[in-house]
N, C-alpha and C positions, 0 to 999 in steps of 0.2 A: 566937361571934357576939356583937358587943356591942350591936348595935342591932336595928331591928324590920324583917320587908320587906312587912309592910303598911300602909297610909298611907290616910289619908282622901283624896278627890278637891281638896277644897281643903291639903292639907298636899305633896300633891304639886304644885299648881300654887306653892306656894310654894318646892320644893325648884326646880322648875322657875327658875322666876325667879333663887336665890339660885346657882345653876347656873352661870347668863348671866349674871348679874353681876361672880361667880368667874373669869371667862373675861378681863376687862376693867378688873378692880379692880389698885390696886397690893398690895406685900405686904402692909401693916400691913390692907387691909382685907380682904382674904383672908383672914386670921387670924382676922377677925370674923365674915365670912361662916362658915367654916368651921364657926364654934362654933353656928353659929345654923342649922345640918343638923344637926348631933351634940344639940343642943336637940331639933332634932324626930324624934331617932332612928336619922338618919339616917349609917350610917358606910361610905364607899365600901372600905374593906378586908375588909367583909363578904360585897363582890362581888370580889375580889381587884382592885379598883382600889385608888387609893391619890388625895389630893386635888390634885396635882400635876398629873396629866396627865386625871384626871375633867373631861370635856366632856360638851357638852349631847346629843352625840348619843349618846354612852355611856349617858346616863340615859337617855334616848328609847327606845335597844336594851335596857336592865334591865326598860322600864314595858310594852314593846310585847311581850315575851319572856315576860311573867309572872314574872321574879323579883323585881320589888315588885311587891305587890298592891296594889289600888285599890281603892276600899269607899266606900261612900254612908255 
C-alpha cells in the first residue's frame, strides 16, 4: 500500500471533486489531476482500481463501504 485510506472530510471532498474533474479533463490534465490525489495520499491501486477507469461512483462505493475512512 502506498498511500493512506483515511482522509479528512475536507481532503475527501477534494478527492471528490478532483474525481469529476478526471472524468472530463483531457490527457495532459489528467496527469495533473492525478498527481494532485497521490499528493494527498490518495492511490486507486491501493483499492485494486487503477486511474484509468477510477470514476466518481467507484469513490462513492470505497467512502460509503468504509474502505476510506473519513475523520473530522
Amino acid at each position: 500500500m502506498r498511500g493512506r485510506r483515511s482522509f479528512t472530510e475536507e481532503e475527501v471532498i477534494m478527492l471528490r471533486l478532483l474525481v469529476r474533474l478526471k472524468a472530463v479533463a483531457d490527457p495532459d490534465a489528467r496527469t495533473v489531476l492525478e498527481g494532485k490525489m497521490e499528493t494527498l495520499g490518495f492511490f486507486p491501486e491501493d483499492f485494486k482500481l487503477d486511474y484509468p477507469s477510477l470514476s466518481a461512483v467507484q469513490f462513492e462505493d470505497l467512502v460509503g463501504a468504509g474502505s476510506i475512512r473519513v475523520y473530522c
